[in-house]
NUMI-820163 format. One record per residue (C-alpha): residue number from 1; x, y, z. Coordinates in nm, 2 decimals. Example, Ala and Ser with C-alpha at 12.3 -4.5 7.8 and 13.67 -1.06 7.14 Angstrom:
NUMI-820163
ATOM;num;px;py;pz
ATOM;1;1.23;-0.45;0.78
ATOM;2;1.37;-0.11;0.71
END
This chain:
NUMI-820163
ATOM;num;px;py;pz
ATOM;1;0.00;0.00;0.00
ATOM;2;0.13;0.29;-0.11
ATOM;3;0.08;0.61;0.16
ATOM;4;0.09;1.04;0.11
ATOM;5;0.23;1.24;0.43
ATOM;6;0.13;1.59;0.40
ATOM;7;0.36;1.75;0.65
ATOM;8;0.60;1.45;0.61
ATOM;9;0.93;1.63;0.73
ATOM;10;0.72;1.74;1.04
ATOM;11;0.72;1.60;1.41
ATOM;12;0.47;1.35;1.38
ATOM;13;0.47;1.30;0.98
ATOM;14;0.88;1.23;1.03
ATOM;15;0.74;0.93;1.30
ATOM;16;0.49;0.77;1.12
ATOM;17;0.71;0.76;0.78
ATOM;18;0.95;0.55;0.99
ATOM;19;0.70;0.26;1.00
ATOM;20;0.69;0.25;0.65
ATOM;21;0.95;0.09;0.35
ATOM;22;1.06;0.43;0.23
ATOM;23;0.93;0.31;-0.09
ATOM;24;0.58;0.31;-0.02
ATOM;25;0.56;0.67;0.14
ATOM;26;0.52;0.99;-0.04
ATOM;27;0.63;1.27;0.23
ATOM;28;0.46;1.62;0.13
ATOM;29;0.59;1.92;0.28
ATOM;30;0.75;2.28;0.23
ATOM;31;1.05;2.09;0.23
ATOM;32;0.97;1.89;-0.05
ATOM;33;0.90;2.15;-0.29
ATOM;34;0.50;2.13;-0.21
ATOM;35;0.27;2.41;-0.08
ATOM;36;-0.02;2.28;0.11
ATOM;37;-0.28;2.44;-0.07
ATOM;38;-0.16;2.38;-0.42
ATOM;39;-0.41;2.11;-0.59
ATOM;40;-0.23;2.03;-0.90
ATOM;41;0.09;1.95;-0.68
ATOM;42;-0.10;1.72;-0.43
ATOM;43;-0.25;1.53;-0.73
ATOM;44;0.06;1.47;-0.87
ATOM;45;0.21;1.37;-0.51
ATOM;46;-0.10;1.17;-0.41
ATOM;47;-0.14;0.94;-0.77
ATOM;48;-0.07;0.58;-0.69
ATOM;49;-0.20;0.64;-0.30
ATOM;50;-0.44;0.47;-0.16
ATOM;51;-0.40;0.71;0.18
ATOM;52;-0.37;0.99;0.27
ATOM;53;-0.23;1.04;0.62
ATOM;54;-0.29;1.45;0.65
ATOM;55;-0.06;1.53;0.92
ATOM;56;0.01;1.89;0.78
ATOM;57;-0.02;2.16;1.05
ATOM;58;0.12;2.50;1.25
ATOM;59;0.08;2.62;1.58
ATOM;60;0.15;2.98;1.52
ATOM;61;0.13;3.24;1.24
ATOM;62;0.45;3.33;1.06
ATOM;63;0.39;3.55;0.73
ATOM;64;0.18;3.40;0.46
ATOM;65;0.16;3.08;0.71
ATOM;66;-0.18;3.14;0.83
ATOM;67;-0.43;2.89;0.99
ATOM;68;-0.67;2.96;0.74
ATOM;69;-0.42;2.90;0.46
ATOM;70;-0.22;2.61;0.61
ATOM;71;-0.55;2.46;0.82
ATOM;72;-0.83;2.51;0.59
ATOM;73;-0.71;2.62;0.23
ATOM;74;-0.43;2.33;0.28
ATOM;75;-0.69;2.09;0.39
ATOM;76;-0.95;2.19;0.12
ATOM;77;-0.66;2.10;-0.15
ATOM;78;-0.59;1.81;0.02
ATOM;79;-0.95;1.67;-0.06
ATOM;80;-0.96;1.79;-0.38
ATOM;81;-0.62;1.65;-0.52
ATOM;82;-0.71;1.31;-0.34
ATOM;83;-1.05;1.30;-0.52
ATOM;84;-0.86;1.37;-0.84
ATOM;85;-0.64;1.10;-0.76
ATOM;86;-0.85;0.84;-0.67
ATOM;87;-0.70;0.81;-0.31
ATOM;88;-0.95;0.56;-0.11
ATOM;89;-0.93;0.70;0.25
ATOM;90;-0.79;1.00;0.44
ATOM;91;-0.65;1.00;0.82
ATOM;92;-0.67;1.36;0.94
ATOM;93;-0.46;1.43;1.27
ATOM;94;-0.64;1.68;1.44
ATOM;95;-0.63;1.87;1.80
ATOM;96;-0.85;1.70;2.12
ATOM;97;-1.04;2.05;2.19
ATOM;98;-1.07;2.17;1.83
ATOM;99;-1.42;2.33;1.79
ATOM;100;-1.58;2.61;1.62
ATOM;101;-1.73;2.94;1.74
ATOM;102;-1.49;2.95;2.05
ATOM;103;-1.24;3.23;2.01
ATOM;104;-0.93;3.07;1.91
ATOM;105;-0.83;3.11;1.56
ATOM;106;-0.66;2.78;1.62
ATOM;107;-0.92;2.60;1.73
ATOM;108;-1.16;2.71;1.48
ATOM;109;-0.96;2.66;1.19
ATOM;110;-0.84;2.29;1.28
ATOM;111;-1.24;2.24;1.29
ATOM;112;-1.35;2.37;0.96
ATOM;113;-1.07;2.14;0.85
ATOM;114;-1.20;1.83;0.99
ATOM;115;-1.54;1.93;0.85
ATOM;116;-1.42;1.93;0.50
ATOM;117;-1.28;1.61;0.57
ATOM;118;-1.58;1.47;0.71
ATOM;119;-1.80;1.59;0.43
ATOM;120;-1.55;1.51;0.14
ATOM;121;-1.73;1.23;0.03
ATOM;122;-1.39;1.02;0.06
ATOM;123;-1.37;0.76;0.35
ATOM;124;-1.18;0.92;0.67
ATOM;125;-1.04;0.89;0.99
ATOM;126;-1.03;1.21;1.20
ATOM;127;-0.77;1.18;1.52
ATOM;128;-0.84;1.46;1.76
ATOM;129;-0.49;1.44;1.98
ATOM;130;-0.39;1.56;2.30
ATOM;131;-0.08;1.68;2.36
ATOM;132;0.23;1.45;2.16
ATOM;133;0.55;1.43;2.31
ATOM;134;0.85;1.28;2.20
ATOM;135;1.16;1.32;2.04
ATOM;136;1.22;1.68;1.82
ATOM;137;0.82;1.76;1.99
ATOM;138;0.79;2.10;2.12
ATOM;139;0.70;1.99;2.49
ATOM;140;0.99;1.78;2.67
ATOM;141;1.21;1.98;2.45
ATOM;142;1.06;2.33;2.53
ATOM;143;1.05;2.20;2.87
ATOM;144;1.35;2.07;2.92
ATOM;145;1.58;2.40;2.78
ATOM;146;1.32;2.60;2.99
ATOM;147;1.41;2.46;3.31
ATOM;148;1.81;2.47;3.23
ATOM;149;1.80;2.82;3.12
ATOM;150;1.62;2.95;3.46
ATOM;151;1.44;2.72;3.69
ATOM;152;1.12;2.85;3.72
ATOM;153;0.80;2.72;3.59
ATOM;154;0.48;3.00;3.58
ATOM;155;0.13;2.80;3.56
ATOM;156;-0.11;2.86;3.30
ATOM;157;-0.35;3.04;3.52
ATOM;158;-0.42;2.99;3.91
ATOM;159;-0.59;2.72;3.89
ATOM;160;-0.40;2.41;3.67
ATOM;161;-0.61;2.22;3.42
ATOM;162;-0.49;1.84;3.34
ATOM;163;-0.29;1.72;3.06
ATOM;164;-0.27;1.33;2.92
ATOM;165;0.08;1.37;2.75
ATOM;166;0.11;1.07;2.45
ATOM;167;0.43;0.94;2.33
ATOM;168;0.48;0.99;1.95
ATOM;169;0.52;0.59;1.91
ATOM;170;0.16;0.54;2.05
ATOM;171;0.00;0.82;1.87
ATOM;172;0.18;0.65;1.54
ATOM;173;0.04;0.29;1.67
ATOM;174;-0.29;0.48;1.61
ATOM;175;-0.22;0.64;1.28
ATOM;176;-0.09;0.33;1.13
ATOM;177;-0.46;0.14;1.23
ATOM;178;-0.61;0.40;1.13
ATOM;179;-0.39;0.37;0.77
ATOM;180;-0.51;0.07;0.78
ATOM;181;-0.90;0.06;0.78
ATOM;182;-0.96;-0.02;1.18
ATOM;183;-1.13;0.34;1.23
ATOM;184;-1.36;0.37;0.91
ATOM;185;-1.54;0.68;0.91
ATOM;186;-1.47;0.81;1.25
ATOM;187;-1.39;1.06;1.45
ATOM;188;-1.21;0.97;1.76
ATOM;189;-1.04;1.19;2.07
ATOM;190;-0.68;1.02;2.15
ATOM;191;-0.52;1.07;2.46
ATOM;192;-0.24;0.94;2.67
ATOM;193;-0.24;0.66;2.94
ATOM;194;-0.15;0.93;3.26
ATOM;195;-0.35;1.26;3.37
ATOM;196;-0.15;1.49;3.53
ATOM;197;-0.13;1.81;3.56
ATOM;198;0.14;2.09;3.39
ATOM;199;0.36;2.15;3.66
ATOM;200;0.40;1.77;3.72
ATOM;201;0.54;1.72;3.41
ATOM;202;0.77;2.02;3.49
ATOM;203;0.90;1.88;3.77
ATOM;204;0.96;1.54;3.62
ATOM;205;1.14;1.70;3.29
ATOM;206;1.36;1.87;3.52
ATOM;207;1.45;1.62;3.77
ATOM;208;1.60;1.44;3.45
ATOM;209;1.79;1.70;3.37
ATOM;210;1.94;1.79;3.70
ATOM;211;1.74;2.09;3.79
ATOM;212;1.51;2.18;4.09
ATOM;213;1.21;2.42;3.95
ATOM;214;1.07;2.63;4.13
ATOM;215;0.70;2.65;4.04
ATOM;216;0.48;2.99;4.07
ATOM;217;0.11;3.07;3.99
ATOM;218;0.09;3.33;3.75
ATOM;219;-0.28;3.42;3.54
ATOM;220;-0.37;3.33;3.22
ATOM;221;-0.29;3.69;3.10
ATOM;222;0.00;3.70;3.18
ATOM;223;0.11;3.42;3.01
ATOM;224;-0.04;3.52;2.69
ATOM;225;0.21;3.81;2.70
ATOM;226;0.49;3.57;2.74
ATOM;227;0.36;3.38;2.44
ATOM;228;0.31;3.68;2.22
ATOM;229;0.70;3.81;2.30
ATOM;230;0.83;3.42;2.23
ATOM;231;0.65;3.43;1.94
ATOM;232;0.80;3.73;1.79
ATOM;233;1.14;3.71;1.94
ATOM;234;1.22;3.27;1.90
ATOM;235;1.26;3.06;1.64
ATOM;236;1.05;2.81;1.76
ATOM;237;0.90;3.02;2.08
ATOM;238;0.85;2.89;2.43
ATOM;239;0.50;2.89;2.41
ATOM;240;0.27;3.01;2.10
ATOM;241;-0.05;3.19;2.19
ATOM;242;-0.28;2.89;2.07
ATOM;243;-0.09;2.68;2.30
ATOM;244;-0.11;2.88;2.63
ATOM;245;-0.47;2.86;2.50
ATOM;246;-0.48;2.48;2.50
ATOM;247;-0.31;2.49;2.80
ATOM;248;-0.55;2.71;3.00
ATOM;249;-0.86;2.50;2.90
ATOM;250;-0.67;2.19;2.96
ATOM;251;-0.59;1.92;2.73
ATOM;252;-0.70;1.59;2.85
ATOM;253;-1.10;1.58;2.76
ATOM;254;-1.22;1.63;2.40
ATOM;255;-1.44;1.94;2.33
ATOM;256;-1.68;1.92;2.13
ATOM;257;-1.75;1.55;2.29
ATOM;258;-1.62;1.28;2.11
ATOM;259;-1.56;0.91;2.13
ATOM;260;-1.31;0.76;2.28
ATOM;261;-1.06;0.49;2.11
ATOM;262;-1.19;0.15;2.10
ATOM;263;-0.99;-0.02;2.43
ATOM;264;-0.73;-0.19;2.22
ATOM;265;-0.55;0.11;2.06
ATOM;266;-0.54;0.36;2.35
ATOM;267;-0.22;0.51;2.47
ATOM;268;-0.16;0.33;2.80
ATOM;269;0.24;0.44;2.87
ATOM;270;0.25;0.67;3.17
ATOM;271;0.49;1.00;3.14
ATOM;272;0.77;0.83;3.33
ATOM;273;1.16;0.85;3.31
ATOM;274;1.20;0.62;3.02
ATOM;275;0.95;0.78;2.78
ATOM;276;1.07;1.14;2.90
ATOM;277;1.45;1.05;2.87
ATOM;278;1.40;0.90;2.48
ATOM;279;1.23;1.21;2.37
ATOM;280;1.51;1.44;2.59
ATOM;281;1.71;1.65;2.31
ATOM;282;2.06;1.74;2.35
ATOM;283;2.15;1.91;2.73
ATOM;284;2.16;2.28;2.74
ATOM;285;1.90;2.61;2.80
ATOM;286;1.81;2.82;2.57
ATOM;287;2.09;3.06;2.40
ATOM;288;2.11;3.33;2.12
ATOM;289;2.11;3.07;1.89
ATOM;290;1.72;3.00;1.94
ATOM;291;1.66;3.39;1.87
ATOM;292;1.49;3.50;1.54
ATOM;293;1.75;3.70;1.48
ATOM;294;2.01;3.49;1.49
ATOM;295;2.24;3.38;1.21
END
């Protein structure tokens, strides 16, 4: 079987390609000289597939990068070129608490996606994920430089909402059933095996790494602030506004409501040492060298 990854040079797309003979995956992306939204590129990419695996998406704004382009004018080529190519089935990976009508461009943009998936006529899979973790992810990574650069951790609001953290090789155990026909026509929430809230997983990260973090309550305000400086002044920033979003609503229950995983393909790993220390990157805090300025 012969498989399309839109955002194939991404976290999860770079995953779920490993599972694969390299000669039965198509990896679409930037990278590969293929805009999201451009149809007569897709349908050239997507000819000879029989899925799609639409893994394609950003969690911030960067010049003509915008959710509505990348989220819905992406996802709306993404149909079209896979009707013109005759692929059989897409798997869209979404977010747990997309929705519409709730503020967060975001959030409402990963929705309208998922709609014109569900109403493409084509047979799908929609994945709304929690929070994926893993190695090159943007959370024990983030976390992890955070916490050697200045150890201090500032909660998303005063009072913590939950997280169920999955590891990249169970969220790809999931996308490779789904590949495979064992969701058909579904939309399904995915979340990890262990609920736990933000500054746990703080405090685990940085025990790994040597570190004692000090932890601090700090409102939901305020952390917006932080994420609109990060996002202007890093590379890849600390924390983008639609995630201090997820992260002050919480990301362990699905919103809208949404079935669960049938028992025998939920994520059941807790966020221990071993999963933490194989997605750990390199030791060090953040430097000049993470700046968007920097050459």
């Amino acid at each position: 079987m012969r498989i399309a990854i839109t955002g194939g040079r991404g976290f999860v797309g770079r995953h779920l390609a490993e599972r694969f003979d390299t000669v039965d995956i198509v990896a679409v992306s930037r990278r590969t000289g293929v805009d999201i939204d451009d149809v007569a590129a897709l349908t050239n990419a997507f000819r000879g597939c029989e899925v799609v695996a639409h893994c394609a998406g950003i969690n911030r704004e960067i010049g003509t990068q915008t959710y509505e382009k990348v989220h819905i004018d992406g996802t709306r080529a993404v149909v079209e070129a896979a009707r013109r190519a005759g692929v059989k089935r897409i798997v869209m990976l979404s977010f747990l608490r997309a929705r519409p009508d709730c503020g967060s461009p975001y959030h409402e943009s990963k929705w309208a996606a998922e709609e014109l998936v569900r109403n493409s006529g084509i047979d799908f899979t929609i994945l709304k994920a929690g929070m994926i973790y893993g190695h090159g992810d943007h959370l024990v990574d983030h976390v992890s430089h955070s916490v050697q650069t200045i150890p201090l951790f500032a909660t998303v609001g005063f009072r913590e909402k939950s997280v169920r953290p999955i590891p990249v090789a169970e969220m790809v155990d999931v996308l490779v059933a789904s590949i495979a026909g064992a969701l058909p026509r579904s939309t399904v929430a995915v979340t990890g095996g262990e609920e736990l809230m933000l500054s746990d997983v703080v405090r685990r990260v940085a025990k790994l790494v040597g570190r004692r973090v000090v932890v601090v309550p700090a409102p939901v305000w305020f952390i917006r602030i932080v994420a609109q400086l990060t996002e202007w002044s890093m590379k890849v920033p600390l924390i983008a506004k639609a995630q201090a979003r997820m992260l002050a609503e919480g990301v362990s229950e699905a919103a809208p409501p949404t079935p669960d995983l049938p028992e025998s393909l939920r994520p059941r790993l807790p966020f221990d040492s071993h999963q933490i220390e194989a997605a750990l990157p390199p030791r060090g805090g953040f430097g000049i060298r993470d700046l968007r300025f920097a050459h």
